[in-house]
C-alpha positions as CSV (number, residue, x, y, z in Angstrom):
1,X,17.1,19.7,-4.2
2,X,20.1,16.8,-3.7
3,X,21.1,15.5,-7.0
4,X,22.3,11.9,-7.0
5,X,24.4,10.1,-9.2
6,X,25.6,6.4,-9.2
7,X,28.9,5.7,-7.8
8,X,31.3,3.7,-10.4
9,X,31.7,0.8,-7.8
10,X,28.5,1.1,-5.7
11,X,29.4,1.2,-1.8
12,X,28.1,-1.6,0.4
13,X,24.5,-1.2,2.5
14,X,24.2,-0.7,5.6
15,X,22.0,-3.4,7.9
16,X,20.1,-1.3,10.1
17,X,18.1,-4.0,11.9
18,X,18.7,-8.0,12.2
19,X,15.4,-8.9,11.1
20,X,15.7,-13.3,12.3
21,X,13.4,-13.5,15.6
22,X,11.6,-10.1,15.2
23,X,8.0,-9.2,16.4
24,X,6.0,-7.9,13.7
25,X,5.9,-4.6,15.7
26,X,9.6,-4.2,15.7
27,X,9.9,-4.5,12.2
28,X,6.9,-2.1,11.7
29,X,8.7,0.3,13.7
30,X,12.2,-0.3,12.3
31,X,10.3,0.7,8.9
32,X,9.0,3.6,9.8
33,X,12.6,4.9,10.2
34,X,12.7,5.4,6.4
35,X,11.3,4.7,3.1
36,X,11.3,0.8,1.6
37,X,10.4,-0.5,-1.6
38,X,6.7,-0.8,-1.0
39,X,6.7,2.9,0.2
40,X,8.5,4.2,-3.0
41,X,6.2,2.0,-5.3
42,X,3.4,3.7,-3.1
43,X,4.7,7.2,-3.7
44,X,4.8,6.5,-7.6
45,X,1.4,5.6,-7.6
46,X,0.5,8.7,-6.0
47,X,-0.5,7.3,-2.3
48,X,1.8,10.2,-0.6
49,X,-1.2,10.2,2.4
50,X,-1.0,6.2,3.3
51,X,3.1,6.9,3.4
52,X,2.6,10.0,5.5
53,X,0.2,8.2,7.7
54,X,1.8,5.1,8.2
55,X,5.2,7.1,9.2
56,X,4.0,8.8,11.7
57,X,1.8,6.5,13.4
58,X,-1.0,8.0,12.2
59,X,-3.3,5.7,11.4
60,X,-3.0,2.1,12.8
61,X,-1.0,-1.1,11.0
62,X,-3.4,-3.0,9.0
63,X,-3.8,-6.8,11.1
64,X,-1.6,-9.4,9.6
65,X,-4.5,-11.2,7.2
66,X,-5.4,-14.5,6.1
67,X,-3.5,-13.5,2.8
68,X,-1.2,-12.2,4.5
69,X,0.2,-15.1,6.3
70,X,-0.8,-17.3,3.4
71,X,1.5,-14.6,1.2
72,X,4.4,-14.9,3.6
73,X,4.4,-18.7,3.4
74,X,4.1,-19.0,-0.8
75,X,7.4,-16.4,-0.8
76,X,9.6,-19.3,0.9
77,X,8.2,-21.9,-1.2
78,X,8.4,-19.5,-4.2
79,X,12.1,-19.2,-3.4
80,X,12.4,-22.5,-3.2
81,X,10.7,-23.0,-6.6
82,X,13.2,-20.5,-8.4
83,X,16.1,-22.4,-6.8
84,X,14.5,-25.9,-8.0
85,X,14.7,-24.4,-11.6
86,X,18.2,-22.8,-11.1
87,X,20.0,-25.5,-9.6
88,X,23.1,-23.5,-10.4
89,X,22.2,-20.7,-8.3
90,X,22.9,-19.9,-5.2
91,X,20.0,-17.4,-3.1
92,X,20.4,-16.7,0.4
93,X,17.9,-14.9,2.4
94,X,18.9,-11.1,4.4
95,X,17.3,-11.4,7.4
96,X,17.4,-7.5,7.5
97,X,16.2,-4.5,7.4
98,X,19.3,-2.4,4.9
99,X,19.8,0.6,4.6
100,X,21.7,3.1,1.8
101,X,25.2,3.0,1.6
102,X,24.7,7.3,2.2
103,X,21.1,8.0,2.7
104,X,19.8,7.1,6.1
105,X,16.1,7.3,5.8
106,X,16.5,4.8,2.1
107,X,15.9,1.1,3.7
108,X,15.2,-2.3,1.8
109,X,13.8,-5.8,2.7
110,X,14.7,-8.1,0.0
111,X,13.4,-11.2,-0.7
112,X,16.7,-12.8,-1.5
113,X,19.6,-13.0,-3.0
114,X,20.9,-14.4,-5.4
115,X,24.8,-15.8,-6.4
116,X,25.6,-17.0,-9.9
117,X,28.7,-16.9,-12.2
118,X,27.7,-14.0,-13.5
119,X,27.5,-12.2,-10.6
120,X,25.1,-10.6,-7.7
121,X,20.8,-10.3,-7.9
122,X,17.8,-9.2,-6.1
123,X,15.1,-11.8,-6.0
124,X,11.9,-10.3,-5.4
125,X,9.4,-12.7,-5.1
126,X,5.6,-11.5,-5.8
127,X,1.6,-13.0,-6.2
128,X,-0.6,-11.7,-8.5
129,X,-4.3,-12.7,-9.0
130,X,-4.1,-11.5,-13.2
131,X,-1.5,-12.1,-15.3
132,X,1.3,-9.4,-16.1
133,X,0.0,-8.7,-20.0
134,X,3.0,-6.3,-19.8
135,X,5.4,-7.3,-18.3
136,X,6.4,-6.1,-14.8
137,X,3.7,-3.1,-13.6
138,X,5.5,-0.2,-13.2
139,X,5.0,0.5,-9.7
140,X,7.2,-3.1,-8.8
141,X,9.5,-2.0,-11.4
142,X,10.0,1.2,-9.0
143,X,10.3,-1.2,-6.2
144,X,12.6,-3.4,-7.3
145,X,15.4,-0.5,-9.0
146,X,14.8,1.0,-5.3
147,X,16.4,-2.4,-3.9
148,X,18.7,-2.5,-6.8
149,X,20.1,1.3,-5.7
150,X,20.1,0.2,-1.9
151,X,22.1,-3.2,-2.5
152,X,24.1,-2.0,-6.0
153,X,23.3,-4.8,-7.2
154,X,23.3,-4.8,-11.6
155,X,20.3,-7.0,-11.8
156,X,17.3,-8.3,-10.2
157,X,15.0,-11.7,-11.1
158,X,11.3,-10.9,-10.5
159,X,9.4,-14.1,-9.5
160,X,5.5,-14.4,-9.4
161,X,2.8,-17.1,-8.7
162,X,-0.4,-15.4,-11.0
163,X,-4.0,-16.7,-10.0
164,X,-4.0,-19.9,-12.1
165,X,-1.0,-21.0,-10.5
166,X,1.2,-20.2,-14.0
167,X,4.4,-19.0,-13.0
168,X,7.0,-16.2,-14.3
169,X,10.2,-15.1,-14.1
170,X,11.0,-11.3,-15.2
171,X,14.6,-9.9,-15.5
172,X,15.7,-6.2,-14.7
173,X,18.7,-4.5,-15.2
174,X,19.6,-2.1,-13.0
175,X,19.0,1.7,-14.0
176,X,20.9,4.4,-12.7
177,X,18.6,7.5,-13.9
178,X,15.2,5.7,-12.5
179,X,17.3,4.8,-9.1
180,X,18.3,8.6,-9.2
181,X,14.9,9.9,-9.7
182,X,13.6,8.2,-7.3
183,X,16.1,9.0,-4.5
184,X,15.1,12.3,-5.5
185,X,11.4,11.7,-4.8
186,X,12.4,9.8,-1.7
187,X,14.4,12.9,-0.6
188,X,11.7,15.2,-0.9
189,X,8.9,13.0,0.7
190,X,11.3,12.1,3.6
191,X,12.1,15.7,4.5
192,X,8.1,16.3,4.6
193,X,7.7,13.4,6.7
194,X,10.5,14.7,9.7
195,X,9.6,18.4,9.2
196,X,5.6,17.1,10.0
197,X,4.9,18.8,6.8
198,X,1.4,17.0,5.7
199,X,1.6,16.7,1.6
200,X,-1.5,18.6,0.1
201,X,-4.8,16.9,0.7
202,X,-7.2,14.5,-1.3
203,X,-9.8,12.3,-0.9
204,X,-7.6,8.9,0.7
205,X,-8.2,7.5,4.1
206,X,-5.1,8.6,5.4
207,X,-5.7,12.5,4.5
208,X,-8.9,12.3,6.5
209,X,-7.7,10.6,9.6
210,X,-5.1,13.0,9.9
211,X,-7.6,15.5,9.7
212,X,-9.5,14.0,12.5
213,X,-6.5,13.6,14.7
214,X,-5.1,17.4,13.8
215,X,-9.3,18.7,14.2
216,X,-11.0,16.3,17.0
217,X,-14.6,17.0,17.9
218,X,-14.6,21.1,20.1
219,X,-17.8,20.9,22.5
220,X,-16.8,24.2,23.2
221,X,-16.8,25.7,20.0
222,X,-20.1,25.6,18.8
223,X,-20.3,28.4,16.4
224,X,-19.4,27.4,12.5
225,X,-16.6,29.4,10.8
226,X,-17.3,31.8,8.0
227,X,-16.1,30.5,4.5
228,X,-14.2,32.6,2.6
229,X,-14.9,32.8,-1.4
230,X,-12.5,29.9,-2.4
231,X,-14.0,27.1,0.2
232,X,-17.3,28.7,-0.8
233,X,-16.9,27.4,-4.3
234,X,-15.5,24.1,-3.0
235,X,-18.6,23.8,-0.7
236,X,-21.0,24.4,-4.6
237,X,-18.9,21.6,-6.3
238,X,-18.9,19.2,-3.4
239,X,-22.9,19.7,-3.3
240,X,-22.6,19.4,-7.4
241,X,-20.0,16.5,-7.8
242,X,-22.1,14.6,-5.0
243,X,-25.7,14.7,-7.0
244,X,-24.0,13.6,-9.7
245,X,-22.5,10.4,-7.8
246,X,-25.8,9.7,-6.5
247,X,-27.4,9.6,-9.9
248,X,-24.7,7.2,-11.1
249,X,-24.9,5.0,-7.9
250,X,-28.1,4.6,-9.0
251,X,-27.7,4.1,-12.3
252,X,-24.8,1.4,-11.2
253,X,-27.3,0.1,-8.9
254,X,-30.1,-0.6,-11.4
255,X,-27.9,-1.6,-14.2
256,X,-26.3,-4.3,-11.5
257,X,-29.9,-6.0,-10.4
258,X,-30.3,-6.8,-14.1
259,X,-27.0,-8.1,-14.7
260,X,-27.7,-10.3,-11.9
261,X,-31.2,-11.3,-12.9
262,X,-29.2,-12.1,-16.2
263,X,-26.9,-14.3,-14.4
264,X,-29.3,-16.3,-12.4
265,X,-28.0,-19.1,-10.6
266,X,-24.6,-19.2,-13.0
267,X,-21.2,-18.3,-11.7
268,X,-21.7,-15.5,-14.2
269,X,-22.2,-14.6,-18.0
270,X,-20.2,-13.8,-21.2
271,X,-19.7,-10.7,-23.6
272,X,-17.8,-10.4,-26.6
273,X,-15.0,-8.7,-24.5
274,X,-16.0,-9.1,-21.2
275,X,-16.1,-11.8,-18.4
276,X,-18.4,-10.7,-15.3
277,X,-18.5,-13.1,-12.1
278,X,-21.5,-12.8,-9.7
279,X,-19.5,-13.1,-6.2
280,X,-22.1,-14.7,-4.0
281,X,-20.7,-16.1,-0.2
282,X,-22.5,-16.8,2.9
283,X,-21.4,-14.1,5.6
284,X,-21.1,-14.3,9.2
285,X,-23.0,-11.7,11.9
286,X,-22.9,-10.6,14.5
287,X,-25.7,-9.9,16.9
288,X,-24.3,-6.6,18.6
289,X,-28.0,-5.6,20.1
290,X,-27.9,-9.2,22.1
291,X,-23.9,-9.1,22.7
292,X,-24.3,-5.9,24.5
293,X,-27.6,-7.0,26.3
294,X,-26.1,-10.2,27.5
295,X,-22.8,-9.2,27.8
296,X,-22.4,-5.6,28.9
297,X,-19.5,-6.0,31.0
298,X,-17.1,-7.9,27.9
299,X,-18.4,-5.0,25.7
300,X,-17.3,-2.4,27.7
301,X,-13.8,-4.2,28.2
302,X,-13.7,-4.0,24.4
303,X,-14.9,-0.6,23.6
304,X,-12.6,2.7,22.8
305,X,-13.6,6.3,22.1
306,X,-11.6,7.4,18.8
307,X,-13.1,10.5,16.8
308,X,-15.4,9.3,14.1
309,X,-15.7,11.4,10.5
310,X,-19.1,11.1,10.3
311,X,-18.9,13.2,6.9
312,X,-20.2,16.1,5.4
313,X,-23.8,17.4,5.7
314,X,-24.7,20.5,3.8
315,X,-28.1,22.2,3.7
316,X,-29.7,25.3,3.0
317,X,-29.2,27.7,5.5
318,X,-32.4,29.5,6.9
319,X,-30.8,32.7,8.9
């Protein structure tokens, strides 16, 4: 396992990519060269399947969403915000993709930065629906002392917009140890990710769409395999653990008509420690049955075959 330790006058990064004028597509493939912030705060949380997927092209980039774009536009005005209440301050955008000073495959997109007497920061610029009771969550923490290791930078200003409009400003000093430990994770993940090496498996989207593209449906292998003792006893607590969801879906699902009942025509009710909102909208559908009737031709245009995971069925067997 590389060690890493903090250079007494940290090097200069890299720019790998110019990011002013880029396609979406170009920057999702410069990313996938490496591992950025978002990836590394991913990794902490224990998401190593959506990292794995997403760098190999294994499971398709989510469509740029309504909160999306509306995300991307409240980061410039954001910006512009933290300069309004710094006038002192200079922040400058990268329009790049960087990349470690030593470390290839470590890349950063920062949000700014910024230029003040007392030197050089990151500004990472976030929304949050709930407030930060805590400060900073740990995973952006991660993010941020990933930048802070990429850039050497000593500092970083964390700036967030939370759900009631409030705003906040965070400071974080940069820490060596953290930045080390996690080029150490990094390192580790990275070499899985060019060896093809899938990380073990759990229940995520990711793991089971790489299962469908390493497995795809075998007309001509009609015969089920033989399970040996230990997927044997996975196949008795799957059939245990999945009665007992069912009897807590239903429990959920009774306990949530009465809640609702409770609610009535409010926006929602009151606890002594709990608020509960009733979300209620009016949602759009689509007639496929007519689409396809009417329209067989435009269906057809618009139709793929992918493999479908149409899950597990397990039943007695009779032989």
């Amino acid at each position: 396992m590389t060690e890493y330790q903090s250079p007494a006058v940290p090097a200069r990064p890299r720019v790998l990519a110019r990011t002013r004028g880029m396609s979406r597509e170009d920057w999702l493939a410069a990313r996938r060269g490496g591992l950025g912030g978002s990836d590394i705060a991913a990794l902490t949380r224990g998401k190593l399947w959506a990292v794995y997927a997403d760098k190999l092209g294994l499971a398709a980039p989510s469509p740029q969403t309504e909160d999306m774009r509306r995300g991307h536009g409240l980061e410039a005005w954001l910006r512009g915000e933290v300069a309004r209440r710094h006038p002192t301050w200079r922040i400058t955008q990268r329009h790049a993709v960087l990349q470690h000073p030593t470390e290839d495959w470590a890349l950063a997109n920062i949000d700014g930065l910024i230029r003040t007497e007392d030197g050089t920061a990151v500004l990472e610029i976030k929304t949050s629906r709930q407030p930060w009771h805590d400060g900073v969550p740990e995973d952006y923490q991660a993010q941020v002392q990933w930048y802070l290791g990429i850039t050497g930078a000593p500092r970083a200003v964390v700036a967030v917009m939370f759900g009631d409009f409030s705003q906040s400003e965070y400071t974080l000093e940069a820490d060596p140890d953290l930045q080390g430990a996690l080029l150490i994770l990094g390192d580790a993940f990275w070499r899985l990710v060019a060896a093809r090496t899938p990380p073990p498996l759990d229940g995520s989207e990711a793991a089971r769409a790489w299962l469908l593209a390493e497995y795809p449906p075998r007309p001509d292998r009609p015969q089920p395999v033989t399970f040996d003792a230990e997927a044997a006893g996975m196949v008795a607590r799957y059939r245990d653990a999945q009665a007992r969801a069912h009897e807590h879906r239903l429990t959920m699902d009774t306990l949530g008509a009465h809640i609702r009942a409770a609610i009535g025509d409010a926006p929602g009710g009151l606890t002594d420690t709990h608020r509960v909102t009733w979300v209620r909208s009016v949602a759009k559908h689509t007639d496929l049955d007519a689409l396809r009737r009417d329209h067989p031709d435009l269906v057809a245009h618009y139709t793929s075959e992918r493999p479908r995971d149409g899950g597990l069925r397990i039943s007695l067997r009779k032989d």
